[in-house]
C-alpha positions in Angstrom: -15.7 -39.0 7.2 -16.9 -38.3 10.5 -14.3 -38.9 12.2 -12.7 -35.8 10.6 -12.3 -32.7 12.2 -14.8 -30.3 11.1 -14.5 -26.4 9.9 -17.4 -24.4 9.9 -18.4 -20.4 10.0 -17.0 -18.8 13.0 -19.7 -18.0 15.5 -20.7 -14.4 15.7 -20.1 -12.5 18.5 -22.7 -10.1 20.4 -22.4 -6.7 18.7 -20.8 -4.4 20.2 -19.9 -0.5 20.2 -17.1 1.9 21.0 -16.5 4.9 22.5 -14.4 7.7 21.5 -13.9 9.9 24.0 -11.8 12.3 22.1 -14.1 13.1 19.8 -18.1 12.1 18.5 -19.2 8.4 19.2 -17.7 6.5 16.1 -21.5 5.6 15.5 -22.3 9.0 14.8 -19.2 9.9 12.2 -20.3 10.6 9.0 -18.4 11.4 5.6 -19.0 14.6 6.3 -17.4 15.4 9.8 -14.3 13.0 8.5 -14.0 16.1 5.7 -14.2 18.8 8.1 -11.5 17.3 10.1 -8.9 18.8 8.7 -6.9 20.8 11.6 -3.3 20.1 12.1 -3.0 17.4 14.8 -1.2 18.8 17.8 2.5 17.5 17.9 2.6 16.6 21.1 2.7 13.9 23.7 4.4 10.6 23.0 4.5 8.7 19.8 3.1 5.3 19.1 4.0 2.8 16.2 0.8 1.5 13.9 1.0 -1.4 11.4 -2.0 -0.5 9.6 -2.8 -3.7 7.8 -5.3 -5.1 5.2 -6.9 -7.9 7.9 -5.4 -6.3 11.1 -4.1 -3.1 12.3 -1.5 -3.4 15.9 -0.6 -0.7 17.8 2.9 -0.7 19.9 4.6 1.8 22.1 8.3 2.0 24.0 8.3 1.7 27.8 11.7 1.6 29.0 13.4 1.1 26.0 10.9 -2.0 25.5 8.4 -2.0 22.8 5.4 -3.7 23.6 2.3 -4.3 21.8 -0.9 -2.3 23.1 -3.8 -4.8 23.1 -7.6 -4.1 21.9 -10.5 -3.8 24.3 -11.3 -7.4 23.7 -7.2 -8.4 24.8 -6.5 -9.2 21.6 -2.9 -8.0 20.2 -4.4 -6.5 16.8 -7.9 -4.8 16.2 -9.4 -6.5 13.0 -9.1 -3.4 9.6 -13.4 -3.6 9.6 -15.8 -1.3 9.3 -19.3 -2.1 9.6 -22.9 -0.9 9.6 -25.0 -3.2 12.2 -28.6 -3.8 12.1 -29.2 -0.9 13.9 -27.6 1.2 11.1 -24.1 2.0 13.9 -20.9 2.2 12.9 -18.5 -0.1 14.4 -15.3 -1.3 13.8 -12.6 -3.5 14.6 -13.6 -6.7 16.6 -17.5 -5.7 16.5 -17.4 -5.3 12.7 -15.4 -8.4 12.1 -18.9 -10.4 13.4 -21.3 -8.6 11.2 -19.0 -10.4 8.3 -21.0 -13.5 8.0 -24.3 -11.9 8.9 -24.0 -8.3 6.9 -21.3 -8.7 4.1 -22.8 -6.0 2.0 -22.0 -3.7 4.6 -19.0 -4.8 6.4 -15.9 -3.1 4.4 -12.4 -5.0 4.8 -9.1 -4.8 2.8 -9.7 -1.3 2.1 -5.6 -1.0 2.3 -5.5 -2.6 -1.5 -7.5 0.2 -2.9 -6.7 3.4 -0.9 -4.8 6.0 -2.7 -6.0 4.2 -6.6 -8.0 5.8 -9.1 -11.4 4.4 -10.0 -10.8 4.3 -13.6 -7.3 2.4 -12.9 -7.7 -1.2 -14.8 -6.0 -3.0 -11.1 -9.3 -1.6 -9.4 -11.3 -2.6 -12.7 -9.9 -6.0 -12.0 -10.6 -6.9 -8.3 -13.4 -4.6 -7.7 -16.2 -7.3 -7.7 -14.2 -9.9 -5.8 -15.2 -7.8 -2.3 -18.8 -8.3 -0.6 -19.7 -4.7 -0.4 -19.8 -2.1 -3.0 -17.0 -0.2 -4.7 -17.5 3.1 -6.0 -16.2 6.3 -7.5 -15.4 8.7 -5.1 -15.6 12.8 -5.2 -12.3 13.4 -6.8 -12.4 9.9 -8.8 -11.0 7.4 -6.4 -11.9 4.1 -5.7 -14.5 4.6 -2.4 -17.1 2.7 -0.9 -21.1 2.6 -0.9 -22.6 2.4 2.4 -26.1 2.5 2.6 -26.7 6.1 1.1 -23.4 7.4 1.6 -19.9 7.0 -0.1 -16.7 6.5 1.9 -13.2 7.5 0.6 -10.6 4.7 1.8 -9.1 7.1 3.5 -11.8 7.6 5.9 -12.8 4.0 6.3 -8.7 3.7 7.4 -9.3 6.8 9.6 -11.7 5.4 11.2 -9.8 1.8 12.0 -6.6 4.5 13.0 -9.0 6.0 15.2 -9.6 3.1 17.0 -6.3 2.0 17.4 -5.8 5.6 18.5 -8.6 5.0 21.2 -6.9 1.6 22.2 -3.7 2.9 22.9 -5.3 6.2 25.0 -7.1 3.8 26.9 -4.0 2.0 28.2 -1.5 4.7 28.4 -3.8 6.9 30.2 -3.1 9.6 28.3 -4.3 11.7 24.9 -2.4 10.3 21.6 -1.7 12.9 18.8 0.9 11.4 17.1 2.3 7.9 15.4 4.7 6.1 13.0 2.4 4.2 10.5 4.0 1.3 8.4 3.1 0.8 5.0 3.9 -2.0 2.2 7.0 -1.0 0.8 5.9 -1.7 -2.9 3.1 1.3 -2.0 3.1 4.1 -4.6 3.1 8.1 -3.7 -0.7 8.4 -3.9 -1.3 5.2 -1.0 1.4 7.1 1.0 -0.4 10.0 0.4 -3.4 8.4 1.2 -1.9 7.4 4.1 -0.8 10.1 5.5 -4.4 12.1 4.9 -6.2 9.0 6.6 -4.2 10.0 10.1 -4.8 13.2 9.6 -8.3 12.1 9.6 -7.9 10.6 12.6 -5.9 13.1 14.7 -3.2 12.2 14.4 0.4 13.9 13.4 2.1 11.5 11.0 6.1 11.7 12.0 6.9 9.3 9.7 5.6 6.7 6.7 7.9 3.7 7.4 7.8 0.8 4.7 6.9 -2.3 6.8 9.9 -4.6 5.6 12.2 -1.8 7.1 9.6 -1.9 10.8 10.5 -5.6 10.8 13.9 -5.5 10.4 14.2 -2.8 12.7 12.3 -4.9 15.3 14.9 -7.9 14.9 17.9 -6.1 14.8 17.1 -3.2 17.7 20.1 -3.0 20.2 21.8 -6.4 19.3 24.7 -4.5 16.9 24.1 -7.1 14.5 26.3 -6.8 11.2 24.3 -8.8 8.7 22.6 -8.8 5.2 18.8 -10.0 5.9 16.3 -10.1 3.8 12.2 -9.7 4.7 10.1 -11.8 4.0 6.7 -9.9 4.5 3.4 -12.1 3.4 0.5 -10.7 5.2 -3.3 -10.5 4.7 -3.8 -8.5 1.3 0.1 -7.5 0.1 3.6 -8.9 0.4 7.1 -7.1 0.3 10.0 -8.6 -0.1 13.1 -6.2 1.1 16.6 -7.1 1.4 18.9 -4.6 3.8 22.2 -4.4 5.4 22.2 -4.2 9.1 25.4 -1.9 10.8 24.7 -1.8 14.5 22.5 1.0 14.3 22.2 1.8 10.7 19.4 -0.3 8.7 20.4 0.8 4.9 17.5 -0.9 2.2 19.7 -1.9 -0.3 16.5 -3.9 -3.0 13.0 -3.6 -2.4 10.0 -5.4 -4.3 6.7 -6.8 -4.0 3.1 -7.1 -5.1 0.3 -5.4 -3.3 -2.5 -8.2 -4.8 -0.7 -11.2 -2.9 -1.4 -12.3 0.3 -3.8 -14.7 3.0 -6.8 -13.4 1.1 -5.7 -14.7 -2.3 -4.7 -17.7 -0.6 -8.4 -18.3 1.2 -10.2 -17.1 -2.5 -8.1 -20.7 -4.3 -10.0 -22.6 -1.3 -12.9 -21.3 -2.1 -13.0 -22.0 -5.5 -12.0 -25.1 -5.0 -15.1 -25.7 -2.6 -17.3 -24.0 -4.8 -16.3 -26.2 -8.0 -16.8 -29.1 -5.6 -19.9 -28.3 -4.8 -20.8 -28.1 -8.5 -19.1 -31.5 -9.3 -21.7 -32.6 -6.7 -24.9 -31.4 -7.1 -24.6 -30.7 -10.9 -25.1 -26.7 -9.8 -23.4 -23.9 -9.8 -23.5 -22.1 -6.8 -26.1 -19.4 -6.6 -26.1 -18.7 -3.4 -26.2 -15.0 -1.2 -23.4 -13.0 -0.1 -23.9 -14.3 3.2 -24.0 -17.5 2.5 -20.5 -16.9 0.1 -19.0 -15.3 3.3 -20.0 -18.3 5.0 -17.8 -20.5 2.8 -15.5 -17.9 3.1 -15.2 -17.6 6.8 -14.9 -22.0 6.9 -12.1 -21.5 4.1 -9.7 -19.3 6.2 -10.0 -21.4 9.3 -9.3 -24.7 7.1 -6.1 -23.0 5.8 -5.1 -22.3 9.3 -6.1 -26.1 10.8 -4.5 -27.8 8.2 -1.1 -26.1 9.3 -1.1 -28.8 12.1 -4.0 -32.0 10.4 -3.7 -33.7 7.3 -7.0 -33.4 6.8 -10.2 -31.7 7.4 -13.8 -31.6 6.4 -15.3 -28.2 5.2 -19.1 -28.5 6.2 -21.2 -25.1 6.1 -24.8 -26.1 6.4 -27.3 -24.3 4.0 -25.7 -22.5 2.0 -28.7 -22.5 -1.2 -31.4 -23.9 -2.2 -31.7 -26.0 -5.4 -35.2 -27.1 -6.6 -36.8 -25.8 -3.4 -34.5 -28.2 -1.4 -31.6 -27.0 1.0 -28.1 -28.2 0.7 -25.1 -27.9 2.0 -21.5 -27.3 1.2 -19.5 -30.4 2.8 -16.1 -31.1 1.1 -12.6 -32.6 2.6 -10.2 -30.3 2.2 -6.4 -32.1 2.6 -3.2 -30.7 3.2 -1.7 -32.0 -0.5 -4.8 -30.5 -2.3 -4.5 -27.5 -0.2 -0.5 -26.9 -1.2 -1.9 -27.8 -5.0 -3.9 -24.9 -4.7 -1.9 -22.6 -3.3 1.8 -23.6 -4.2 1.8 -21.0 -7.3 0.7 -18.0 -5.2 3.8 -19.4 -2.9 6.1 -19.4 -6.2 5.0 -15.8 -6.9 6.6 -14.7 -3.4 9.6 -16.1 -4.5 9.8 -14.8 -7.9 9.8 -11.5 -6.1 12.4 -12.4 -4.2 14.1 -13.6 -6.7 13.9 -10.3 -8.8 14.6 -8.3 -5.5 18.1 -10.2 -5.3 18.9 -9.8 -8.7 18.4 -5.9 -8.8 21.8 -5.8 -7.1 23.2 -8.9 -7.9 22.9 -11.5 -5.4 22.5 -14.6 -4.6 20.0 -16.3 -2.0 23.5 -17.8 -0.5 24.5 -13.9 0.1 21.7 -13.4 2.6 22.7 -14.2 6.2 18.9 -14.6 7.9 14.9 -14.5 6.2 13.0 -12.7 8.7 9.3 -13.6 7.7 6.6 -11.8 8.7 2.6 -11.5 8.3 0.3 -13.7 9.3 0.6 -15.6 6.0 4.0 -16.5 6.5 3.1 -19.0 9.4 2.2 -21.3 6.2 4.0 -24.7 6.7 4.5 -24.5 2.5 6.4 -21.2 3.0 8.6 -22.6 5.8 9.4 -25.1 3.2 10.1 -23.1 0.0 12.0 -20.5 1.5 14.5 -23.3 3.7 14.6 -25.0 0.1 15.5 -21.2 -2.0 17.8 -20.2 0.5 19.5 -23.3 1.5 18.6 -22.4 5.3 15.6 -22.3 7.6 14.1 -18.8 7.9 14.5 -16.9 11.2 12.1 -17.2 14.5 13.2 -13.9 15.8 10.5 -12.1 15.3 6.8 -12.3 16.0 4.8 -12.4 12.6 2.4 -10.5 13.7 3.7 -7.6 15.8 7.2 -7.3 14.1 6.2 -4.4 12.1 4.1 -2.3 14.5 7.0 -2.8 17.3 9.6 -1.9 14.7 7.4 1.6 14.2 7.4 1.9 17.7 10.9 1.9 18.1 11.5 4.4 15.1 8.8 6.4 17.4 10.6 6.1 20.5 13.7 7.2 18.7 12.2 10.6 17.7 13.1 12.8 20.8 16.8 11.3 21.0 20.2 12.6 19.9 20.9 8.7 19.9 19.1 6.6 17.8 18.6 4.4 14.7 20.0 5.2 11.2 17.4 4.1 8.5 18.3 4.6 5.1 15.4 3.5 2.8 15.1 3.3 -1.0 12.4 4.1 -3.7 10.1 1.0 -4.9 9.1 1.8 -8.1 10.6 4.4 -10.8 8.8 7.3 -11.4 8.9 9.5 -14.2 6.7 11.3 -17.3 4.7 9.9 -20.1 6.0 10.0 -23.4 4.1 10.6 -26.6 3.1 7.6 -27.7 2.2 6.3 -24.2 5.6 5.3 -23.2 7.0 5.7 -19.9 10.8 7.4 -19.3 12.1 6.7 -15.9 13.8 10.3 -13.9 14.5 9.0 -10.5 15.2 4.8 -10.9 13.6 2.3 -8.5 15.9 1.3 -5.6 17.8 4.6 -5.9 19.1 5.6 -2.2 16.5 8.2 -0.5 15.9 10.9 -0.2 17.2 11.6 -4.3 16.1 14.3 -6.4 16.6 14.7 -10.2 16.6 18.0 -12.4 15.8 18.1 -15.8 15.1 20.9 -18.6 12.0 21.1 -21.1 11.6 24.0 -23.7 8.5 24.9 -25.8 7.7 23.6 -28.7 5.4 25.9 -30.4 5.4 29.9 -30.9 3.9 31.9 -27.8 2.8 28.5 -26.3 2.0 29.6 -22.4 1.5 26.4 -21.0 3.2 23.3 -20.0 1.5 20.0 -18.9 3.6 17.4 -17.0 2.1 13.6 -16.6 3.5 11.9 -14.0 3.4 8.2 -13.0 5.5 5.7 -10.9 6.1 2.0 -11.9 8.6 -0.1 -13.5 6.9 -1.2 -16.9 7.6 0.4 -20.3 4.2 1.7 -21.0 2.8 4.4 -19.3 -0.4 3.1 -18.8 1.1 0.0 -16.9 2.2 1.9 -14.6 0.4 4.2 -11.8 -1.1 8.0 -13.2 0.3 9.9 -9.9 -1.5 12.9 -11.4 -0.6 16.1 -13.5 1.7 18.9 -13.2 0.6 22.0 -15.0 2.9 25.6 -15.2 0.6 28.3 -16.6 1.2 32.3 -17.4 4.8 31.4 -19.6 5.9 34.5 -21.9 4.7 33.9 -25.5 8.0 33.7 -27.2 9.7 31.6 -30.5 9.3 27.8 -29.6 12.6 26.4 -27.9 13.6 29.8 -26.2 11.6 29.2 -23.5 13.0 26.4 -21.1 11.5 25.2 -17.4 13.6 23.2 -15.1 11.6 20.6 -13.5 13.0 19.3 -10.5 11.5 15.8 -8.9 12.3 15.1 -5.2 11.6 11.9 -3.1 11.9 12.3 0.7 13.0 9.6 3.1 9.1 8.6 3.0 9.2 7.5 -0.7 6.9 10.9 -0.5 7.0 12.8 -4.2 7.4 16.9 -4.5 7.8 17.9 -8.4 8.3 21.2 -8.9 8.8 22.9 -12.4 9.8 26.3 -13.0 10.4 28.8 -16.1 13.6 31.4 -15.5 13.1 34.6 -16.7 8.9 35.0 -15.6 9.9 33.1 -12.2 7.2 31.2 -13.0 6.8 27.9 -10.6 4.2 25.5 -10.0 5.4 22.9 -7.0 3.2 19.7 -6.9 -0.1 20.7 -8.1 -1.6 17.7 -9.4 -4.7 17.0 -11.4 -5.7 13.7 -10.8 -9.4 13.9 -11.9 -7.9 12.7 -15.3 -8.3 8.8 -15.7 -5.6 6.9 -17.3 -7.6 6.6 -20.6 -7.7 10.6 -20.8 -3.8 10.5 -20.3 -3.3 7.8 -22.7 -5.4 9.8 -25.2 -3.5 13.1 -25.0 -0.1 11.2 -25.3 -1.3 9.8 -28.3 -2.4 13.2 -29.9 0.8 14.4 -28.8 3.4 12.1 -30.8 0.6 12.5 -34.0 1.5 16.2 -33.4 4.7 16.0 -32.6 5.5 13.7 -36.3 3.6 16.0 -37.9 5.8 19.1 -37.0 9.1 16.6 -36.5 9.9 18.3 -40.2 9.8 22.1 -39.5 11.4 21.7 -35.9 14.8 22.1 -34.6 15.6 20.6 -31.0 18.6 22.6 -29.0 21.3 20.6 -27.8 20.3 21.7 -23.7 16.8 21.2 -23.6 14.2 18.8 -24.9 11.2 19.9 -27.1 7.6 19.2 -25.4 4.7 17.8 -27.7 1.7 20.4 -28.1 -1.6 19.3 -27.3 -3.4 22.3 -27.9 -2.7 25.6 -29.4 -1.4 27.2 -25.4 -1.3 24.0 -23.9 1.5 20.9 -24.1 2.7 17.4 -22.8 5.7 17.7 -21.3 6.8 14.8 -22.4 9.3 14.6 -24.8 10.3 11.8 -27.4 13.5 12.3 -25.9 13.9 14.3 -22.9 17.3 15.6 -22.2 18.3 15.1 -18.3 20.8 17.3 -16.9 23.7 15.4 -16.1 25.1 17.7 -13.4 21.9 18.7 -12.1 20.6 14.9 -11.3 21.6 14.5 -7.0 21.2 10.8 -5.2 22.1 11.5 -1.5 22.4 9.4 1.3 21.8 9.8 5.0 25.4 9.4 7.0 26.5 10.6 10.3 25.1 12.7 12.7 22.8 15.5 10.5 22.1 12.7 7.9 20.0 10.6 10.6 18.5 14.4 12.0 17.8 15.0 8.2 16.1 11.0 8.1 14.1 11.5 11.2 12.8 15.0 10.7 13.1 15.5 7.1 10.0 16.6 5.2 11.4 17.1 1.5 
């Protein structure tokens, strides 16, 4: 009709470039400098907060005991997470990048904070890595990277780069040079995107005080200096992940007591059900499928997100992006109306999956949705009428407004920031997301430290040798919560060379594993009487499949010898894989009851420990 309101692409604004006076032009950064910029960050100056997110990235800082929000050279309150290449073959990023979407697509990189920190080879990247408009590649050491023109980008340094800017946004405005930050990630991240993390600061020079899970930022930001004594729980939907968190609030103690999520669920997977939907429309009329260029997919694309967001407030609109392909030498275009009922049809099961999360969250420690006192939600997402909706109807009571969606989490980081360089501050007691433990023979998976245990926790346990003068031990290490191994994410491997050839089973190694406040791992295993110790040396050029195959070959080996071999009451036997070499993965492994420690952060030294803690 056309009397409807009508949704098109976005116009593109002028490009644009930045400056970086700290450092080269961004337009002149290549993979290379980003690799030789390895120097420790100086720890000084004052601290900003950073929600680095998969669609936009906000930077906030404490003036007065205020937070506030530091705005991007265009006055917006969030720099856009791009990266582009413009036609002159310059790097830009952030609101300059976000307009080369519709004409460059192939070279514009976005939502690189699903795939930072994951193996090529992992199936989840295997999965999604064709649904993005540019190129993803394997990288140096095997992670997932990016083709750009010539060149391949880690993840980490596209992040760097968007940090950078923030970085530059927030010199700009508080006059002065900016070394060090707070950056929020999802809380359902693993070690290696914390990791990832962490190395992507560095990258950008800056010294990374703390990783702080985003639910935790949020909650921090609606809770700061009103002694609240309440059990919340965070509702955190925002471009590419959501969290869902649950924490008890004490004045100034913020303890996570459940954490879960799904880093594959948010406003993007919301705007790709549009445009399927417009696509099979399209199809239904013309009789073809859609063969059009990236551009003109980014096009639809573009129309599809800003239909989701009008139809917040219309009934209906129309979806009209003008030619988008040619059939039989003829244009056409895409023109579909899109109405709020067949909107929620397509996107009430991605809604659901939020609350099945939720639901799993409150189960973990046995509650109900009537035991939780406020829903904060945050994300851009959560602005979603449907989610309003749902979550009134779950919890039997309208969510929260005390928080901004969109600059919760970066003025929570602030905050932790500010609290730093004070005798006097916030208590935050966090807990691991997933469980992370060895591989088993057989590709199982055996849990050491258990999701939602209270951080920072450590867990000892002792592995002997399995086979005569065997010199070698080989740890696999993953984190997740399914059964099977290769479910779960490969962290990397632990490897202890030079042990004393003796009789298999009189050789034992302790190996201890240790989670910091950060949900950041150390492993360290060590063999008595050499003093032998290898502390968190991983290999992660092995792919899952490579993993998968040795744990196999290990249990065959290990039933094979099951007949001839005696296993001590104190230690557990480890699978050989080669003559010198083994899994250290037993069928069975043996922890140590009174070596296994889960401590909390209380009083005074306890928040010291939480603040400056390393592990």
């Amino acid at each position: 009709s056309p009397s409807l309101p009508t949704v098109g692409p976005a116009r593109t604004p002028a490009p644009g470039m930045l400056s970086a006076p700290s450092g080269p032009p961004l337009e002149m950064v290549t993979a290379e400098a980003l690799e030789l910029n390895t120097a420790e960050p100086p720890r000084t100056g004052p601290v900003i907060g950073i929600d680095l997110g998969t669609t936009n990235s906000c930077a906030a800082f404490v003036r007065g005991n205020k937070p506030a929000v530091l705005h991007s050279r265009e006055g917006h309150n969030t720099v856009p997470s791009i990266l582009a290449f413009n036609q002159r073959g310059k790097l830009v990023v952030g609101h300059p990048a976000k307009g080369q979407m519709l004409t460059n697509p192939r070279q514009t990189v976005y939502g690189a904070k699903r795939l930072v920190g994951r193996p090529y080879a992992s199936p989840i990247v295997g999965q999604i890595k064709d649904r993005f408009h540019y190129e993803i590649a394997a990288g140096q050491a095997g992670e997932a990277a990016v083709r750009l023109g010539d060149r391949i980008y880690s993840l980490q340094q596209i992040s760097a780069l968007i940090l950078r800017e923030v970085r530059e946004v927030a010199q700009n405005q508080l006059g002065q040079p900016i070394s060090r930050a707070v950056i929020t990630v999802p809380a359902y991240y693993n070690d290696n995107q914390r990791q990832a993390v962490r190395e992507a600061g560095k990258l950008a020079g800056l010294y990374v005080e703390r990783i702080l899970n985003e639910p935790t930022a949020a909650a921090l930001a609606y809770g700061y200096g009103r002694k609240l004594n309440q059990r919340v729980l965070v509702y955190d939907l925002g471009g590419g992940t959501f969290d869902a968190s649950v924490l008890e609030l004490h004045d100034t103690v913020y303890e996570v007591i459940s954490t879960g999520g799904d880093t594959f669920l948010g406003g993007i997977d919301f705007d790709n059900a549009i445009v399927e939907y417009l696509l099979e429309e399209f199809r239904q009329k013309t009789g073809r499928t859609f063969q059009g260029d990236r551009v003109a997919l980014q096009r639809i694309n573009d129309a599809a997100e800003r239909a989701k967001c009008a139809l917040s407030e219309r009934s209906e609109m129309r979806v009209h992006v003008a030619f988008v392909t040619m059939i039989d030498n003829k244009p056409y275009d895409l023109d579909v109306v899109l109405t709020r009922q067949k909107l929620i049809a397509l996107t009430e099961k991605l809604v659901d999956r939020t609350l099945q999360v939720c639901d799993e969250v409150l189960q973990a420690k046995g509650l109900k949705p009537q035991d939780i006192d406020e829903v904060i939600l945050v994300g851009g997402q959560s602005r979603f009428p449907l989610v309003h909706e749902k979550i009134t109807k779950f919890f039997s009571q309208p969510p929260s407004k005390g928080v901004h969606p969109d600059e919760a989490v970066a003025l929570g980081a602030a905050l932790l920031a500010h609290s730093l360089g004070q005798l006097e501050g916030v208590v935050l007691i966090d807990v691991l997301p997933m469980a992370i433990g060895v591989g088993l023979p057989g590709g199982r998976f055996k849990p050491v430290l258990e999701r939602n245990v209270a951080l920072p926790a450590s867990k000892v346990y002792t592995l002997s040798t399995h086979r005569d003068d065997q010199t070698e031990l080989e740890l696999t290490v993953f984190q997740g919560d399914s059964e099977r191994a290769q479910d779960n994410e490969y962290l990397g491997t632990l490897r202890l060379a030079g042990l004393p050839k003796r009789p298999r089973g009189t050789v034992q190694v302790t190996v201890t594993f240790e989670v910091n406040n950060e949900s950041l791992l150390k492993v360290v295993a060590r063999e008595g009487t050499s003093g032998r110790e290898v502390v968190s040396t991983f290999t992660t050029r092995d792919t899952p499949e490579t993993v998968k195959a040795r744990l196999a070959q290990a249990e065959a080996e290990t039933v094979a010898s099951s007949a001839t071999t005696s296993v001590g009451s104190g230690a557990a036997p480890v699978a050989p894989v080669n003559r010198n070499m083994s899994v250290a993965a037993p069928a069975a492994p043996v922890l140590t009851p009174d070596a296994a420690v889960v401590s909390k952060q209380k009083g005074f030294m306890g928040w010291l420990k939480g603040l400056f803690g390393r592990g």
